[in-house]
N, C-alpha and C positions, 0 to 999 in steps of 0.2 A: 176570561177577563170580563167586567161589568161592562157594557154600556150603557151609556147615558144620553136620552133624547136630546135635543134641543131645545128644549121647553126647562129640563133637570137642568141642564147647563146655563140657560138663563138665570134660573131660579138660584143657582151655588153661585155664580158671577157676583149675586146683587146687584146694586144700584150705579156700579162702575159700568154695567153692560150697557146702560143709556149712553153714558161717556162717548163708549166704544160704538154705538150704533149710530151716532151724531158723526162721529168722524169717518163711518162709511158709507154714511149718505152723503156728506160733506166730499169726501173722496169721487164718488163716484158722479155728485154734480160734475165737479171741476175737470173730470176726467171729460165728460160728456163735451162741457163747455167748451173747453180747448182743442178735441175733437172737430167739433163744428165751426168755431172763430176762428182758428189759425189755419184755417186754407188757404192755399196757394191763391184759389181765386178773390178771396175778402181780401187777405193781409197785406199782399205787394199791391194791387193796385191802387186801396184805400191808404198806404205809407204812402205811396210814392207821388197821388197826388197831395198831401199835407205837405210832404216835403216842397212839391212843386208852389205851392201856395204861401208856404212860410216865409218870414221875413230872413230870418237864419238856417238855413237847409241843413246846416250840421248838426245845430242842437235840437230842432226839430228830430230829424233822423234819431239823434242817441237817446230822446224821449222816446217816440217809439220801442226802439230796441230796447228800453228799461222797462216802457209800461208789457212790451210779449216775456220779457225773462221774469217778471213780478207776476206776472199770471202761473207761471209754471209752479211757484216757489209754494203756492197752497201745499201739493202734492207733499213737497218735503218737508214742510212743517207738520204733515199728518203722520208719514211716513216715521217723523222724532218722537210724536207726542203718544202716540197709538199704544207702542211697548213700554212706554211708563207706565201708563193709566193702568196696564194689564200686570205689569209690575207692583203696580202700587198694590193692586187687585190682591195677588198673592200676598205681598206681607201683609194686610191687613186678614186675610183668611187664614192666616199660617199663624197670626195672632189670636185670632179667634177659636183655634185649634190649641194649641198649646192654652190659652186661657182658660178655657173648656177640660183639658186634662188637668189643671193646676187647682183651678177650683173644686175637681171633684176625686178625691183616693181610689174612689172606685175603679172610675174612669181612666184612671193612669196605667193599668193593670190589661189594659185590656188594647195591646197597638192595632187592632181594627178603627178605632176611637179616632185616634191619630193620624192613621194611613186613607180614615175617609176625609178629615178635615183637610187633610195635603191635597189630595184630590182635587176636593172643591175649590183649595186657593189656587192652584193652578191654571186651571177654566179662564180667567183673567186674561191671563198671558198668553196662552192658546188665542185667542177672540182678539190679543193686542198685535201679536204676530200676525195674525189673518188679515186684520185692516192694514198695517204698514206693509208687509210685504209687496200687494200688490200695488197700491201706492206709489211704491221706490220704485218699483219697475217701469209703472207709468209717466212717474217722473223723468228719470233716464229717457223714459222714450220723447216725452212730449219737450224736455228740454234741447234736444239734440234736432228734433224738428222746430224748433223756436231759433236753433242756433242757424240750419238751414234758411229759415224765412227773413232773418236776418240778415246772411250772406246776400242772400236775393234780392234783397229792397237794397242794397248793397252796389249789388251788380246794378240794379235797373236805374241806380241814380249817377253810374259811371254814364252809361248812355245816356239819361236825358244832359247833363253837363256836358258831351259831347257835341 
């Protein structure tokens, strides 16, 4: 089987691998971000005094709980966008392959021609999967701990109304 560096595989991607490296920068901020911001220690005591200060403690509270569940939601919009882009990746290379055979009699003749243009449109998808997967996972995880910090400022606004 060939392999191909990193560098070949940039290079067959084209100009969709920016796309795709934008969204795993962007991924791996967010991931970062959310990491650090929704601690136990920032998130409930920084709610639960706004709540304590606001004029409406309830709609206060459900702001919060929308601006932590809207934080998370980057995740899954990369998580959607990631395998398109890597999608798209392919049919445009899989165009470019077959246009390449169509334009040339020779070249038709010959499915090395074809089996490397597929190659390369798939590079895409590989690199689209790569960024969403982890993503999704991080999502899952960072949502379910958003649903926890929520519970919490939850719990801590039963006590102070108590």
């Amino acid at each position: 089987m060939n392999e191909i560096t990193f560098a070949q595989a940039w290079a067959y991607g084209g100009p969709l691998m920016w796309v795709l490296a934008f969204f795993s920068v962007a991924a791996l901020a967010a991931m970062l971000y959310l990491w650090y911001s929704q601690r136990r220690g920032i998130v409930v005591p920084d709610a639960l005094e706004a709540i304590r200060r606001a004029k409406d403690p309830a709609a206060e509270g459900a702001r919060i709980a929308e601006r932590l569940h809207s934080q998370t939601q980057w995740l899954a919009d990369i998580a959607a966008i990631a395998p398109l882009v890597g999608l798209l990746g392919t049919v445009l290379g899989m165009f470019d392959a077959f246009g390449g055979i169509a334009g040339d009699a020779s070249a038709a003749a010959k499915p090395v021609v074809l089996a490397q243009g597929v190659s390369k449109a798939i590079v895409t998808t590989i690199f689209g999967l790569a960024v969403a997967i982890p993503s999704l996972v991080a999502y899952a995880f960072f949502r379910r701990r958003t649903q926890r910090r929520v519970a919490e400022i939850e719990a801590g606004c039963d006590e102070v109304q108590s």
